[in-house]
N, C-alpha and C positions, 0 to 999 in steps of 0.2 A: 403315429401321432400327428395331428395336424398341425401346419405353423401358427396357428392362434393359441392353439393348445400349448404348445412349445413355448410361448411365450407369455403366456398365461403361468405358467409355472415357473418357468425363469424370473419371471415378476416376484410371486410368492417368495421362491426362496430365496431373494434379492433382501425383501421387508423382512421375512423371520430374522436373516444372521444381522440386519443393521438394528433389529428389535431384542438383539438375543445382549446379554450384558458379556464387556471386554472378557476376551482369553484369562484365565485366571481370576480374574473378580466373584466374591461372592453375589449372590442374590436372595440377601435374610429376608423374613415372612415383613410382612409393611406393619408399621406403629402401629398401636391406639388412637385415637381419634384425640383422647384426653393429652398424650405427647404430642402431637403433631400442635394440637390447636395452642398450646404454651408456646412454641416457635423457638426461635433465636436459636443461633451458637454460638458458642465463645470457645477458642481453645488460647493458652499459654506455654510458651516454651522456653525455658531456661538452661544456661551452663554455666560456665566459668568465664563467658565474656560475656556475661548479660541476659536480657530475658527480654520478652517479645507479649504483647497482648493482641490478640484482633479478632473481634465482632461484624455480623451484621446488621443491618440499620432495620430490619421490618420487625413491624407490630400488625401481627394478625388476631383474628378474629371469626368464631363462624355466624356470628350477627354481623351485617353490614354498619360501618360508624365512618364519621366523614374524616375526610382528610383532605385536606388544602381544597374545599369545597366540594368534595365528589363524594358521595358514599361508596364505599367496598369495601372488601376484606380485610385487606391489610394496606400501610403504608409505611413509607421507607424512609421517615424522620425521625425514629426514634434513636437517641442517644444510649450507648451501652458500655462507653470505656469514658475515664473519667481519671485525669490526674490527683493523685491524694496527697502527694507530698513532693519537695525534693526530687527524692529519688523514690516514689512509690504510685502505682500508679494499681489502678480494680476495675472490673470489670461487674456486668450484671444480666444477669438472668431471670425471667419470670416476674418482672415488673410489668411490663409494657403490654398489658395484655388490652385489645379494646373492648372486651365485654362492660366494662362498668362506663361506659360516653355518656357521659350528659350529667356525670356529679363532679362536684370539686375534687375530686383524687384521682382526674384521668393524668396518666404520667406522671403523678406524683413522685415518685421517687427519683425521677431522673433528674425535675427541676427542684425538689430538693437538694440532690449531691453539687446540682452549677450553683446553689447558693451555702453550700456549707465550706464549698473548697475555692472561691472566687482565687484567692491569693494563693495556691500551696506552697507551705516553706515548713511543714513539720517534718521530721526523719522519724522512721521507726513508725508509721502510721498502720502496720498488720499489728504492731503488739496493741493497738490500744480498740481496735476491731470490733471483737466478740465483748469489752466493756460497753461500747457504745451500741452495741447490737441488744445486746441485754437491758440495755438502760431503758430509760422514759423513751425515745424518739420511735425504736423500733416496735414494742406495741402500739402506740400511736398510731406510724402510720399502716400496720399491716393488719392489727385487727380490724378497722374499717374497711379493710380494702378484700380480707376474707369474707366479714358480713354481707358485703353489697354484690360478692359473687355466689352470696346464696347459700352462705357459710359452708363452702365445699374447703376441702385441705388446698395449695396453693404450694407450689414449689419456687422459692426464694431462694435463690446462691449469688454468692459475691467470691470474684476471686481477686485476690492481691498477688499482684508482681511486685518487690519489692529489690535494694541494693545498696547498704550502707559501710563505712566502716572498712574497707578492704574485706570484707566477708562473701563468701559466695552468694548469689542470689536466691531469693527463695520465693518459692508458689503456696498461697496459704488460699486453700477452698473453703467457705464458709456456708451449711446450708443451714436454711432456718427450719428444723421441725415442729409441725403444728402438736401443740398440744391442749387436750377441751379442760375449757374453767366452766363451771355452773356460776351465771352470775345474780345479783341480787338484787333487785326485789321480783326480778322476773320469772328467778328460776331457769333462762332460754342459757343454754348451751353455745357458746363462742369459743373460737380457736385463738388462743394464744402462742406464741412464736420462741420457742428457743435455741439461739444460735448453735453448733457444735464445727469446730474448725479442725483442717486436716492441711497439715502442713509437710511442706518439701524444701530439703536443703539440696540446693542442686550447683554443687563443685562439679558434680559429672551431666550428662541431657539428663531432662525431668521435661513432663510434661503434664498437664491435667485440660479439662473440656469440663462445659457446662452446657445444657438445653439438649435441643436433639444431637445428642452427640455418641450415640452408636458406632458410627460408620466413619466417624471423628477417631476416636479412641481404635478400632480396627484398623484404622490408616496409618497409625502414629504405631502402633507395637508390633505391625508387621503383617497381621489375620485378612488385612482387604487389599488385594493388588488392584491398580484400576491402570489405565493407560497412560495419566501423566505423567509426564517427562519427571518434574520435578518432584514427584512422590515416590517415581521409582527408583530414582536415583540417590532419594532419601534412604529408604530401604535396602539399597545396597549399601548402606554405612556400614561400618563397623564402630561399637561404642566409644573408640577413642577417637573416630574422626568426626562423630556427632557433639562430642565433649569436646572440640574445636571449630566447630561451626560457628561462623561471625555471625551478630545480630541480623546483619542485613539477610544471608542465606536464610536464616531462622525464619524469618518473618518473608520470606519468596513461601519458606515451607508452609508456615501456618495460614498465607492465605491460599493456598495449593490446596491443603486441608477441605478451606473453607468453601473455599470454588465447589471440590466435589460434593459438599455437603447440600450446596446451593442445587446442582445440577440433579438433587435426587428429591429435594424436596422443596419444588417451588414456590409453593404458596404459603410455605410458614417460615422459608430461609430466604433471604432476598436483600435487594439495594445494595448499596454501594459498600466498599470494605471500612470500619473503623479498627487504628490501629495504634496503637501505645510501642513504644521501642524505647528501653534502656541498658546501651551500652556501659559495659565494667567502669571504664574511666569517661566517660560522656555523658552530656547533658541528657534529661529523658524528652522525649521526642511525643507529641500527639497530632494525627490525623485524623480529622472528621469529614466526613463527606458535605458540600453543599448543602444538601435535602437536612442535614441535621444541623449545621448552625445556623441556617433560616429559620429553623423551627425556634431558635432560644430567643425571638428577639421579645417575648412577651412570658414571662414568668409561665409556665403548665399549672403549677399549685398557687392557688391564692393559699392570703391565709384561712385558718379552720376555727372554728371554737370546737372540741369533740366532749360532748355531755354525754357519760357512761355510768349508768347503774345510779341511778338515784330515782326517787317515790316522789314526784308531783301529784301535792292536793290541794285542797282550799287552808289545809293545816300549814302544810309546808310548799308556801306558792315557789319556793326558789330552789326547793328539792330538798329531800335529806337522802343524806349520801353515803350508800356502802361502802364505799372505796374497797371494795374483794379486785378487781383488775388494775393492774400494773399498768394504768397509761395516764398521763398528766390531763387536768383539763382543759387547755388550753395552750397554746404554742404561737407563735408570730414572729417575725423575721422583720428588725429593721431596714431591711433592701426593700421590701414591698411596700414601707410608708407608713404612715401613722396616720389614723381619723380617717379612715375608712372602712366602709362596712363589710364585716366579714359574715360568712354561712358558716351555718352551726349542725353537727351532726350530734343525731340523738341515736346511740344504742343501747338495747338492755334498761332501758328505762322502766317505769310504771306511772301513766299519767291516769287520776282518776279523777273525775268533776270538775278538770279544768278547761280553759280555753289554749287550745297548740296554735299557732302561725305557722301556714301551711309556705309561705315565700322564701324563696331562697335556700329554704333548708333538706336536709337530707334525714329520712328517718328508716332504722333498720331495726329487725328484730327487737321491737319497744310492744307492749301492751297496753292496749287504749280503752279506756271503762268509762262508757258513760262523758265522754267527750264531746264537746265541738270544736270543730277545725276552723281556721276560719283561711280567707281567701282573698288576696289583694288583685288577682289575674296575676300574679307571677310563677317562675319557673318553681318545682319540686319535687322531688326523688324521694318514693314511697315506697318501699320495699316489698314484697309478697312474701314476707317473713315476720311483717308486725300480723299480731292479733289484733282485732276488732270486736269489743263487745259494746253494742248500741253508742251510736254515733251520727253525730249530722256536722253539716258543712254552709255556711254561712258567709255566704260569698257579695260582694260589689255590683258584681251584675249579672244578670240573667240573660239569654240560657247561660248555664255554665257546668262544663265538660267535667268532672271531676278524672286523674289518674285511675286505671282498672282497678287498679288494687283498694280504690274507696269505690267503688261505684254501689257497695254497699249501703252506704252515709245518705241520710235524706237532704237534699241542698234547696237551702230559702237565702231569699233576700235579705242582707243586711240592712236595718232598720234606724238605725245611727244610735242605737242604744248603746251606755257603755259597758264594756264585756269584760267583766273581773277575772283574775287569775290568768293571765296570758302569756305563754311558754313560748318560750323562740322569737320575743320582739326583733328587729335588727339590730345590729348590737357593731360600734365599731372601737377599735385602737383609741388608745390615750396613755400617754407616759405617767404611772403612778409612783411612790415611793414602795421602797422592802415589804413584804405581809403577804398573807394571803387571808381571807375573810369573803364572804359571802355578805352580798350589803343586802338592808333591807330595801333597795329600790333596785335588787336581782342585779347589779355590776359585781363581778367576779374580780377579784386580785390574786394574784400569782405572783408567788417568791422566784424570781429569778435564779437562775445560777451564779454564780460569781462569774463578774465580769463579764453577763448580759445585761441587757435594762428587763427590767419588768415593765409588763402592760394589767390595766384592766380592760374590761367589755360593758362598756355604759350603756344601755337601753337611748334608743333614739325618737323612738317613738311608744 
């Protein structure tokens, strides 16, 4: 053999063994496209001296959507661990997805949770969970957020670490299952969310994982050997020396975990580590990476008006309403201010012979008869899930681009004629008294909860 040859091969089997996976490691068949493109990991780990939460920070995508001015894939600001209480602190999974940029519900739930928990001083925040999961907020905001991705199913888990009371600590996984409501007057088919929670008392090690966490969960029970140091010497535990592990080793292990999870799947696990820590007798502990508290300095969710399942005609200009789906009309948050104009989502609607306002708003799976849109030039999110039957568009100035999804609609100039029946005016905040009523100049009031304010939505124009 010649010495190029010699070394030609010596090369080869150099790349095969540093290509080939560590001594002992498995090498499972590669995910779905559908698992990969959800991202995130979260694992939790618990014993008798406390419990450990930690996430990574990326939000991918296999559409390009921007981040801190660049388009691509994913980016590494998204928030996933979030203190609840005291002593309670969750994690999240399967929010952060970027497929839906450029409507009001990108990140919503993440800058939901920084505005529901500013202060935490509740205990016991896992028992009251799957109530508030179940309640008004969580169809609210997750039916929108299934419709605009095309009304596919959506994998939602929240986990709670929790420690009160001298009681051992406990892990409570909460996944949301999509289930289909027929809604009304449209007849279209939307996914409704019901929580189901799995809990762990964990006096001895406990652990759970959320997102792609295959290789997470194989790490943690012993099935995936890999070469680090500290997973391997996790795995030589014995369960009482694991059921003595201080928080601090816990949380060396959990991001050990996560490291490998990272190193396997780079473009849906990624950035910097977020990590919750609460010790048996000690304060609970949160660390966020840079990339995610530069992201909070501007609210992710305005607020929303969500207009669901109600008959717009020249009969009923302000809708008559099925109320068949479990979500509130309306929600607003004193932290974001008062007398300001909010966008308004329409699903499941039926608008017939009236005039819609195309600005600002979001419209999904709604059926359009005999409609005109009309057009200020501003931003709007049309879904390829509304129906269109005979439609035109009546816009400010000419030429004017109509979104794909109307390029159906014939578009003329606005003539300054005045346009009756007009659905989705802008519409903002004003502190009202107790009620709820539907007025006839289209302002909505909402009965508050106890010991919220209530608002209406007053037409502006």
């Amino acid at each position: 053999m010649r010495k190029s040859d010699r070394l030609a091969l010596t090369l080869a089997i150099i790349l095969t063994v540093a290509a080939s996976p560590t001594r002992g490691e498995d090498a499972p068949p590669p995910l779905s496209e559908d698992i990969l493109e959800r991202g995130t990991f979260v694992v939790a780990l618990a014993n008798q001296n406390g419990l450990v939460i930690v996430a990574d920070s990326r939000r991918s995508s296999r559409a390009p959507f921007p981040c801190n001015g660049v388009s691509g894939l994913y980016c590494d600001d998204s928030q996933k661990v979030f203190q609840a209480g005291e002593r309670s602190g969750m994690a999240i999974a399967g929010f952060a997805n970027g497929r839906v940029a450029g409507t009001p519900l990108d990140s919503h739930m993440a800058a939901y949770l920084r505005g529901k928990f500013p202060r935490p001083g509740n205990l016991g925040f896992g028992e009251k969970l799957v109530e508030w999961l179940g309640g008004d907020v969580m169809p609210y905001l997750l039916t929108p957020l299934s419709v605009l991705h095309g009304n596919e199913p959506l994998d939602f888990i929240f986990i709670v670490g929790e420690q009160w009371g001298g009681l051992p600590p406990r892990l409570i996984k909460v996944t949301l299952n999509p289930q289909p409501i027929q809604t009304a007057p449209t007849g279209t088919v939307l996914l409704n969310y019901v929580p189901r929670a799995y809990e762990q008392r964990c006096p001895h090690f406990c652990f759970t994982t959320a997102g792609i966490d295959r290789e997470g969960l194989a790490l943690l029970d012993g099935r995936l050997h890999v070469a680090d140091a500290v997973l391997r010497k996790y795995q030589r535990l014995s369960p009482e020396r694991r059921k003595a592990l201080s928080v601090a080793r816990m949380t060396r292990i959990a991001r050990a975990v996560l490291k490998e999870v990272k190193r396997r799947y780079p473009p849906f696990v990624g950035g910097d580590d977020q990590v919750i820590a609460l010790p048996m007798n000690g304060p609970l502990a949160v660390r966020l990476p840079n990339a995610v508290t530069a992201a909070q300095g501007t609210p992710l969710l305005p607020s929303i008006m969500l207009i669901v399942e109600r008959d717009f005609s020249p009969a009923y200009p302000n809708g008559q309403s099925y109320k068949r789906l479990n979500v509130p009309l309306h929600i607003d948050e004193p932290r974001w201010g008062l007398e300001r104009t909010i966008p308004q989502v329409f699903i499941g609607n039926l608008f017939r012979d009236v005039t819609v306002e195309l600005d600002g708003n979001v419209f999904a799976a709604n059926t359009f008869e005999r409609v005109v849109f009309r057009s200020h030039g501003g931003a709007t999110y049309f879904s390829a899930i509304n129906r269109l039957r005979e439609c035109s568009i009546v816009s400010d100035q000419l030429p004017f681009t109509p979104p794909d999804t109307l390029r159906r609609c014939s578009v003329s100039k606005f003539d300054g004629r005045e346009m009756p029946h007009r659905i989705g005016l802008p519409a903002r905040t004003s502190v009202v008294g107790k009620g709820v009523a539907v007025m006839p100049d289209g302002s909505v009031r909402i009965e508050a909860k106890e010991g919220e304010s209530s608002y209406s939505t007053v037409p502006v124009r």
